[in-house]
C-alpha positions as CSV (number, residue, x, y, z in Angstrom):
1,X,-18.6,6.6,2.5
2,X,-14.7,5.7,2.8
3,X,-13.7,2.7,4.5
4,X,-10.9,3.8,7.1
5,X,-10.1,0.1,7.7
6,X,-6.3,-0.8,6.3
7,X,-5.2,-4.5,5.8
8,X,-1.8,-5.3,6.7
9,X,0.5,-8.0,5.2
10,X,3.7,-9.2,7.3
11,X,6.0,-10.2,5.5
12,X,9.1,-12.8,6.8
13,X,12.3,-10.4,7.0
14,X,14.2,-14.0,6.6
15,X,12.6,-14.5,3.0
16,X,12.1,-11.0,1.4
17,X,13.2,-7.5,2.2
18,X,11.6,-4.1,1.1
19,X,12.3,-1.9,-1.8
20,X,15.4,0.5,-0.8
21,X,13.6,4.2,0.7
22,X,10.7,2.5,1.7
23,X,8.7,3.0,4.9
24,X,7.7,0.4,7.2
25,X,6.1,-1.1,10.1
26,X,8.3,-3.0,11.6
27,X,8.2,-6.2,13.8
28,X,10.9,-6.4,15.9
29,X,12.6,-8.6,18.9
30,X,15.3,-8.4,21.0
31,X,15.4,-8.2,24.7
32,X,15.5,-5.5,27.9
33,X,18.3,-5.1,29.7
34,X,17.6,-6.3,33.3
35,X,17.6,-3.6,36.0
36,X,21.3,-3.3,36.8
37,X,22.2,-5.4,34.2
38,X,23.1,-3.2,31.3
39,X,26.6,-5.1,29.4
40,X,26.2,-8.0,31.7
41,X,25.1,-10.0,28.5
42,X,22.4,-11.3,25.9
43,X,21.0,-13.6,28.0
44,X,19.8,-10.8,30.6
45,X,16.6,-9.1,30.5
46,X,13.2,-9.4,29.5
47,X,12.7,-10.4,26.0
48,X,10.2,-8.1,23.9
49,X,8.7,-8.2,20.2
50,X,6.9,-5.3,19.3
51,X,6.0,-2.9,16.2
52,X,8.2,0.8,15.1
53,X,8.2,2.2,12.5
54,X,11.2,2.6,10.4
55,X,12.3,2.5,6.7
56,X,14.3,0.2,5.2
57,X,17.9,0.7,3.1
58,X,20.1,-1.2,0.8
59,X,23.2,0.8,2.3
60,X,23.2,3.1,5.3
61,X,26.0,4.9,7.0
62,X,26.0,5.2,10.8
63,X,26.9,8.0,12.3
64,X,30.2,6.3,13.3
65,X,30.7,6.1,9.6
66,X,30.4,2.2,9.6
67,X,28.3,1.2,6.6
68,X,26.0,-1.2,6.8
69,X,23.6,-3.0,4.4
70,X,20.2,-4.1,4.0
71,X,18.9,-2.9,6.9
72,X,16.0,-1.1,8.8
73,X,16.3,2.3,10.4
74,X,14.3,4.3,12.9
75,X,13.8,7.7,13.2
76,X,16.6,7.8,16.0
77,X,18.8,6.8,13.4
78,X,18.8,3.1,15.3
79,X,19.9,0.5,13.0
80,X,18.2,-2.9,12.7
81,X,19.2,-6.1,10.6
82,X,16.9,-8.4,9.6
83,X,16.6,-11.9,11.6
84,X,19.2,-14.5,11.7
85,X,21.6,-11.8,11.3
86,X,24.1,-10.6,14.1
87,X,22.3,-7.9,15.8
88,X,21.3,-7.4,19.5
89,X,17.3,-6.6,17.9
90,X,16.6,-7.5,14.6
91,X,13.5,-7.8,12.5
92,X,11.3,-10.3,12.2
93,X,8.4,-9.6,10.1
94,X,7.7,-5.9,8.2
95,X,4.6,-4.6,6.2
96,X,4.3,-1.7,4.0
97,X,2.6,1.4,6.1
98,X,-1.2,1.8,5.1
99,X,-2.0,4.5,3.2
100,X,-3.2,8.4,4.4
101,X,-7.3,8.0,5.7
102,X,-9.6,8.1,2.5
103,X,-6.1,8.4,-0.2
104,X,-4.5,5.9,-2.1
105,X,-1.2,7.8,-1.3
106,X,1.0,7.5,1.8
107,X,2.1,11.1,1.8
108,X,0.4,14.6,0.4
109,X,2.4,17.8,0.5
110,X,2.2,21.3,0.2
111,X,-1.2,22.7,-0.8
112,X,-3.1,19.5,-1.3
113,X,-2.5,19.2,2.7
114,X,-5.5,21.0,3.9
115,X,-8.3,19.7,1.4
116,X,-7.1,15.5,1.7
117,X,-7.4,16.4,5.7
118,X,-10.6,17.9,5.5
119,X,-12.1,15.6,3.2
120,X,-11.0,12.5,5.6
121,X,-12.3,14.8,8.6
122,X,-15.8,15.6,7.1
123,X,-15.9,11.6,5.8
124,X,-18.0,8.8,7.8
125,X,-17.0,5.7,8.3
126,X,-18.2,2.9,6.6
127,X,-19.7,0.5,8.3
């Protein structure tokens, strides 16, 4: 039997940051724009906390060449800084991503693909 269960850890973004590369779930607020209210302020809008994943990095440069440092990244390339820091969103909390169903590894490539799916297809559940 293999347990498909994962544990997750948060971990305060104000008291320790990830290793540089590496992929997370990641906690973050910040707050809607209002309808009609898009530049009309912070204080506008519905505020939100909610989970992306992103990865984190000791030094990124944006695509308007600005660098900036310790901070999280999404897959759209939006940048995050970690809370108390200037930023419209930032990140509260993150946790490492669990791990592939049934592997101790977070990614499998090339030809090892097809078996580690099958084997976590034709696995049950423990209960």
């Amino acid at each position: 039997m293999t347990d498909f269960h994962a544990v997750v850890t948060w971990v305060d973004a104000r008291e320790r940051l990830p290793r540089s590369g590496t992929p997370v779930a990641a906690a973050i607020t910040g707050r809607y724009p209002a309808d009609g209210a898009r530049g009309s302020g912070t204080g506008s809008g519905e505020e939100f906390w909610l989970v992306r994943p992103m990865h984190f990095t000791t030094l990124h440069r944006g695509e308007d060449g600005v660098e900036h440092r310790d901070c999280f990244v999404d897959s759209d390339g939006i940048i995050r800084l970690p809370h108390g820091l200037t930023s419209a969103e930032t990140v509260t909390h993150w946790a490492e991503l669990p791990t592939l169903p049934g592997r101790q590894t977070r990614i499998t490539l090339g030809k090892d693909v097809r078996p580690a799916l099958q084997n976590a297809w034709d696995a049950r559940p423990a209960t």
